[in-house]
C-alpha positions in Angstrom: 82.2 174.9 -165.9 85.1 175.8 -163.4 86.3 172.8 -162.0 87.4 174.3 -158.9 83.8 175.0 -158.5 82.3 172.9 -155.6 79.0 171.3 -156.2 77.1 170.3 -152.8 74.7 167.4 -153.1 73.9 167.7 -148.6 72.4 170.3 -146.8 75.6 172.0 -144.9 73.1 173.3 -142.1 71.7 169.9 -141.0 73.2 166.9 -142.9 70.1 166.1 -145.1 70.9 164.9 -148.3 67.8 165.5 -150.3 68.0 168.8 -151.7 65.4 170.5 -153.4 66.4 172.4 -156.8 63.8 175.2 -156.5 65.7 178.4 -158.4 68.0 178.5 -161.8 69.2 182.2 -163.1 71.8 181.0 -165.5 75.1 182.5 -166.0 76.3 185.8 -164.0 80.1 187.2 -163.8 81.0 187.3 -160.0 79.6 190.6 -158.7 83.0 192.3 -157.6 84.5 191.2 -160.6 84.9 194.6 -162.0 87.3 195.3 -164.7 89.0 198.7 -165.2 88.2 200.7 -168.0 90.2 200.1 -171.2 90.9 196.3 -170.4 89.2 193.8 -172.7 89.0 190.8 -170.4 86.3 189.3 -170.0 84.5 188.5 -166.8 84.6 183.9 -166.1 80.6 183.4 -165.4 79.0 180.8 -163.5 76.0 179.2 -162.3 73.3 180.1 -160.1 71.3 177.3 -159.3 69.4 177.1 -155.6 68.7 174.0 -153.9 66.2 173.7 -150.6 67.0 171.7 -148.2 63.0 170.6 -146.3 65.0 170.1 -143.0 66.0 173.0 -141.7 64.7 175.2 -144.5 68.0 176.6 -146.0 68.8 178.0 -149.4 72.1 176.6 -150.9 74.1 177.1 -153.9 74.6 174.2 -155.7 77.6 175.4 -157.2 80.1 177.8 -154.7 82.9 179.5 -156.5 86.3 179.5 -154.0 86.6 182.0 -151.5 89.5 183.3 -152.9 88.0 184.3 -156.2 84.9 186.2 -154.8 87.1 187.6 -152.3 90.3 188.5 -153.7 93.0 190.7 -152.2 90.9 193.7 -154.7 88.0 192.9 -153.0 86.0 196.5 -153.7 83.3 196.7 -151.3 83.7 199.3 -148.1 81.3 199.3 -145.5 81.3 203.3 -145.0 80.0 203.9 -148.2 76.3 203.4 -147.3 74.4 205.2 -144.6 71.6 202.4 -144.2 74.8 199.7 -143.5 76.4 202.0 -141.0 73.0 202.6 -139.1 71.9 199.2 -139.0 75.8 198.3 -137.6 75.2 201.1 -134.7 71.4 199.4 -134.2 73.6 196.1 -133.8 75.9 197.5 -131.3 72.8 199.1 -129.2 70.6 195.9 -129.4 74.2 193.7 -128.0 74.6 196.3 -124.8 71.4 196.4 -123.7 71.6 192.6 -123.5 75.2 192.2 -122.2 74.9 192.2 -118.5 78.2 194.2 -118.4 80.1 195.9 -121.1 83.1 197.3 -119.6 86.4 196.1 -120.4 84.9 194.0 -123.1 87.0 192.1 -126.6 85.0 192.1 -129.6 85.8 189.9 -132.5 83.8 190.9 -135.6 84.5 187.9 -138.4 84.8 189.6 -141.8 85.3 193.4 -140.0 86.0 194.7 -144.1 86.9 198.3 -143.0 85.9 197.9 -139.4 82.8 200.0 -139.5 80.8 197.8 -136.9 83.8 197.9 -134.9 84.2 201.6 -134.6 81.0 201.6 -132.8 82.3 199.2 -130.5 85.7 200.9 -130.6 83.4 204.0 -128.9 82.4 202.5 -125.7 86.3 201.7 -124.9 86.2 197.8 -126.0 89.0 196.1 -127.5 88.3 195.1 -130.8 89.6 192.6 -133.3 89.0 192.2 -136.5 88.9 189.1 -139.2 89.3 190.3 -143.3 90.6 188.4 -145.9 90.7 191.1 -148.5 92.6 194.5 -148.8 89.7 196.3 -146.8 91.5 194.8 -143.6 94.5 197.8 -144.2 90.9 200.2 -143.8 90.2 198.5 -140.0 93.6 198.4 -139.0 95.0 202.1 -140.0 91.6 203.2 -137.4 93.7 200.8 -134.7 91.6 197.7 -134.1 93.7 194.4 -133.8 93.1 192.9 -137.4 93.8 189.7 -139.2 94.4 189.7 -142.7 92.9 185.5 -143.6 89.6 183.6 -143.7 88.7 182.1 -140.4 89.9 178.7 -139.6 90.3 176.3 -136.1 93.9 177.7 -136.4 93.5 181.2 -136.5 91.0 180.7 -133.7 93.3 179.7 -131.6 96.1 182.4 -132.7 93.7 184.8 -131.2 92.9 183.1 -128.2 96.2 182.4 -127.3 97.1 186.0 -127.9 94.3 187.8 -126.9 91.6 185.1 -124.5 87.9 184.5 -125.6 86.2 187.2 -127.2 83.1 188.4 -124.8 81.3 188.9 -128.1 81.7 187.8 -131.6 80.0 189.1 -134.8 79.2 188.5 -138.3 77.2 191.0 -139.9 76.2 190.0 -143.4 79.2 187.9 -143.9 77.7 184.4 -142.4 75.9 183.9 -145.9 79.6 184.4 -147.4 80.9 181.4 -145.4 82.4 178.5 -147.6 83.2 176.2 -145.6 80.3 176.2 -143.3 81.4 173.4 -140.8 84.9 174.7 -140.5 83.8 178.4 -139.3 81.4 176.5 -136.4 84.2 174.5 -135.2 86.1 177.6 -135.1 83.7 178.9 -133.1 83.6 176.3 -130.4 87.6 177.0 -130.0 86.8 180.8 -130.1 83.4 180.8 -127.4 84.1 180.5 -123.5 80.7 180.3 -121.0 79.6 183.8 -121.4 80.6 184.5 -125.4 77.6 186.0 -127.0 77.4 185.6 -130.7 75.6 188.1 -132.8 75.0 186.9 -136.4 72.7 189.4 -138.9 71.9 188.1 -142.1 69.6 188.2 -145.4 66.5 186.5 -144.2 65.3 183.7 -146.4 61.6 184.6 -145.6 62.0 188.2 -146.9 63.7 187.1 -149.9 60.8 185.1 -150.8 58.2 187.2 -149.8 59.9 190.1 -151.6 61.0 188.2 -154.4 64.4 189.6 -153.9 66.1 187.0 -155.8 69.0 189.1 -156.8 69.8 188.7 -153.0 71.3 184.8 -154.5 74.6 185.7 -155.8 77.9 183.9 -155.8 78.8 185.6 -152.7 75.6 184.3 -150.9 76.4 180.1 -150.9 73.6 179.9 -148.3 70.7 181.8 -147.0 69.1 181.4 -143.7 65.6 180.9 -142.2 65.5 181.1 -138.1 65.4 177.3 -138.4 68.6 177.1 -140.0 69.9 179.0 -136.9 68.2 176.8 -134.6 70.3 173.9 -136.2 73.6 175.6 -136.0 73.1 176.7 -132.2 72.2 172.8 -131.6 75.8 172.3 -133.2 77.3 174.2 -131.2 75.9 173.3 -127.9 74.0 177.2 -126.9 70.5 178.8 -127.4 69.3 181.3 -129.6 68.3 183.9 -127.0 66.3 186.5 -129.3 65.8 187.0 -132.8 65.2 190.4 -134.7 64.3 191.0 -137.9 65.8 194.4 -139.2 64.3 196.2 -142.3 67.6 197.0 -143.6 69.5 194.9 -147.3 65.7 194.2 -148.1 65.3 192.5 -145.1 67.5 190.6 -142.5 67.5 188.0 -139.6 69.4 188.9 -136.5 69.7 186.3 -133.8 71.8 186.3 -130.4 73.4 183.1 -129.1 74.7 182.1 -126.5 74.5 180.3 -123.1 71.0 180.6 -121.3 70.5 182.4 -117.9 73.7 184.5 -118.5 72.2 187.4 -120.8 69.3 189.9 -120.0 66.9 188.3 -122.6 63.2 188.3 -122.8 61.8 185.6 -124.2 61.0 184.8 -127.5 57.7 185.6 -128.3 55.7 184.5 -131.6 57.8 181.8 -132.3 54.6 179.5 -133.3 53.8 181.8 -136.1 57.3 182.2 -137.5 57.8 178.6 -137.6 54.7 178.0 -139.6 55.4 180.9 -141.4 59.0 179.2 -142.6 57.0 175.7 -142.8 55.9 177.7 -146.6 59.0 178.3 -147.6 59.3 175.8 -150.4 55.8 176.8 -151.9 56.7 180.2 -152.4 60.0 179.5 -154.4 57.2 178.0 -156.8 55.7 181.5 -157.5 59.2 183.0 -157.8 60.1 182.4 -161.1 56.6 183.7 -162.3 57.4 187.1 -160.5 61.2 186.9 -162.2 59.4 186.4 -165.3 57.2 189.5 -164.4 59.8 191.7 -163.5 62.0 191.0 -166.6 58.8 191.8 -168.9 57.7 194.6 -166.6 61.2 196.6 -166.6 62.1 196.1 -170.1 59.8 198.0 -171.0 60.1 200.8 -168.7 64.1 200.5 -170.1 63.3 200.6 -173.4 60.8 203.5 -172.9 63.5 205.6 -171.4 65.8 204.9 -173.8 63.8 205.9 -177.0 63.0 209.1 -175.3 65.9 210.0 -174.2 68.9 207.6 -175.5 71.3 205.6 -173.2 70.4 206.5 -169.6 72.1 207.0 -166.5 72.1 204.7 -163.4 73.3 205.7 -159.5 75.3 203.2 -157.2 76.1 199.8 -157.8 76.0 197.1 -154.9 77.1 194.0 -156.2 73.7 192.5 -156.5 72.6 194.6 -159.2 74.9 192.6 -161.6 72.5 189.6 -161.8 69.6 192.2 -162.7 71.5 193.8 -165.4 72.3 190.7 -167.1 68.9 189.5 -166.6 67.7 192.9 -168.3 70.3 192.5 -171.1 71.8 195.7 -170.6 74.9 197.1 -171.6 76.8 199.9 -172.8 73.8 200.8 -175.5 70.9 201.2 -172.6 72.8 202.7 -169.5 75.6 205.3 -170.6 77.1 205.3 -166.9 77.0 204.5 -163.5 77.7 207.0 -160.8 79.3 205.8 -157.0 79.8 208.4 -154.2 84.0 210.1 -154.5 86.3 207.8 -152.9 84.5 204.4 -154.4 87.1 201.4 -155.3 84.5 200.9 -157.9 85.2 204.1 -160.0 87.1 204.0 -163.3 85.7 200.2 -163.8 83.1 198.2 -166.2 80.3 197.0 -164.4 80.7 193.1 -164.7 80.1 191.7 -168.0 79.2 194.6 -169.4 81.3 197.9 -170.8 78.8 200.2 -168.4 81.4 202.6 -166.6 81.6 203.3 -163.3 81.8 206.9 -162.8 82.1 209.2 -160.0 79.2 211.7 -158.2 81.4 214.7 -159.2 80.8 214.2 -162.9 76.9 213.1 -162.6 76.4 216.5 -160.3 77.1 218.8 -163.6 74.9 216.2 -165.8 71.5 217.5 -166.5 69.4 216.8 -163.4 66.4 216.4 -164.7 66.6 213.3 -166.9 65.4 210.2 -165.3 67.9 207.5 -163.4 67.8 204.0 -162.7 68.9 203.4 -158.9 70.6 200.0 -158.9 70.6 200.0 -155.0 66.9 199.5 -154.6 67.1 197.9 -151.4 68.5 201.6 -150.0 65.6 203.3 -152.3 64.9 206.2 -149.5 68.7 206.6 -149.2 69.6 206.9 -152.4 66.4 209.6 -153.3 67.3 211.6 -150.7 71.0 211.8 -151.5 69.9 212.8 -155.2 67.9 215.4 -153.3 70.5 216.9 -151.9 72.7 217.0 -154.6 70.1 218.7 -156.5 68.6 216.1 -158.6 64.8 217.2 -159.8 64.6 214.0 -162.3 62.3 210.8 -161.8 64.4 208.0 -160.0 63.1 204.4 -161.3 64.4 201.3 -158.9 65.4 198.5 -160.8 63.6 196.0 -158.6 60.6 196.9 -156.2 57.9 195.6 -155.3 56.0 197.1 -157.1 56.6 195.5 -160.3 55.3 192.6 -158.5 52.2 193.6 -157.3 51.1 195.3 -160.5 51.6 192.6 -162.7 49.7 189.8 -160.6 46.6 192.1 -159.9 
């Protein structure tokens, strides 16, 4: 095992230091550890074991690779890619006005901007906008013009930005807050970063419909926590506000979207239902017991929809590849033999790799639109299913498209 790995034995949320092990997928390569075609390294692998804290119901893992190898300077992922990503981010934006009592003049610090997407929206309505990234994708925000920050966010670099720029008004993290390492650190940073009126916006994979779903794939390197609302009710405590409203947006599978922030100074309902989702979270634990059944389902279920394909018609294409899918592929056991190629949208930083572990290229759209386009495909990027079938509709694609997780391979197979 890596020994710069970092093993947590207490929950990082709430202190607790009886953690549950509840989940244990074995080995997987880090998901954006893609290695260009031709080269014969080999991807390091490490362990994904989750533990469960009873506390304030998070989901750790026990083991978190450094930041600075799951998020290197090659870093591949760009948020404009993916339609669903860039109309959740403008949902985001909407949701923040219409509770911001005013929203002229207004400096925006998104924390792990990657190519500054979420911040364009912002950008629109004549904000000043800053940006946090600690891989390449930074270069992406800045050449659009917001203020950016090429490093991980620490209590100095929160006060770089204060000193140079004041308190943000608003500060976001949109599917990065799972990606935070050092978990203590960042909510210090925060208290340096916050003045009375800073909202913070924080949108996340949402522990409930990862269980519900059984979206386990959602637990990968990148991920060294995932969050219930309790969690969040914790981590406001810490940091001496309120959650003010809580959403819970289809998009990634399904996410948890909470505002925070001083009470009295925003234009915020209150909460309703709140009885019912904390009972709902009081189950979390028991439904990690029926998880690995469903794992074990799926794996028995999509083999041998795989290996159908494949004596009918050979080694089969698959479209996109979010880093996610690399736990399902090696929990498949598929290579180079079962899918031929894997095809990303022009401009990818993913093209002209191997999918990790495996010797399964990563192609471009151009050469899967003058494929025949009536074989069958595996999307990788289930969680954007209606996305991805209507892109292949447009593109002319007649042929069946086969997720490679849904939920219906659950359902089926427990009836």
């Amino acid at each position: 095992m890596n020994n710069r790995m970092n093993e947590i034995n207490s929950c990082e949320v709430c202190g607790n230091d009886n953690l549950f092990p509840v989940l244990n997928l074995g080995l997987h390569p880090m998901c954006d550890d893609l290695v260009k075609v031709g080269d014969n390294r080999k991807c390091k692998e490490y362990p994904i074991e989750i533990l469960f804290c009873k506390e304030c119901l998070t989901g750790h893992q026990r083991y978190q690779v450094p930041k600075d190898e799951l998020f290197p300077s090659s870093y591949h992922y760009r948020s404009r890619f993916t339609a669903d990503v860039l109309k959740g981010m403008e949902s985001l934006v909407e949701a923040t006005f219409s509770r911001y009592n005013n929203t002229q003049n207004l400096k925006i610090l998104d924390i792990g901007c990657n190519d500054g997407s979420l911040l364009d929206f912002f950008k629109k309505s004549g904000a000043t906008t800053i940006g946090i990234e600690p891989t390449g994708a930074y270069i992406d925000a800045k050449e659009k013009g917001h203020i950016t920050y090429n490093n991980f966010l620490s209590n100095a670099l929160a006060e770089s930005i204060v000193n140079e720029h004041g308190n943000p008004d608003i500060i976001t993290f949109t599917n990065v807050f799972a990606h935070i390492e050092n978990l203590n650190e960042v909510l210090n940073s925060l208290k340096i970063l916050m003045k009375k009126d800073t909202l913070i916006v924080i949108e996340n994979h949402y522990l409930g419909s990862v269980l519900e779903r059984s979206q386990f794939d959602t637990f990968y390197h990148e991920h060294p926590r995932t969050y219930s609302y309790t969690s969040f009710l914790y981590m406001a405590k810490s940091l001496g506000i309120e959650i003010l409203d809580v959403e819970f947006p289809s998009r990634y599978g399904g996410n948890i979207r909470v505002f925070l922030g001083n009470e009295g100074l925003f234009k915020f309902p209150k909460i309703t239902n709140l009885e019912s989702l904390i009972k709902k979270e009081s189950y979390f634990f028991d439904n990690f017991k029926s998880l690995d059944k469903n794992i074990n389902n799926w794996i028995n279920n999509k083999t041998f929809i795989i290996n159908n394909l494949i004596e009918k018609y050979g080694p089969i294409k698959a479209k996109a590849f979010p880093g996610r899918a690399a736990i399902l592929i090696k929990m498949l056991k598929l290579d180079e033999n079962s899918i031929s190629a894997v095809y990303e949208k022009h401009g990818s930083l993913k093209i002209g790799h191997y999918l990790p572990g495996t010797h399964i290229p990563i192609c471009s759209d151009e050469d899967l639109i003058s494929l025949n386009k009536e074989l069958p495909i595996i999307n990788l990027a289930w969680h954007i299913s209606k996305e991805i079938n209507s892109y292949m509709l447009n593109i002319g694609y007649s042929g069946t498209i086969i997720d490679i997780l849904s939920e219906e391979d659950f359902e089926f197979l427990e009836q």
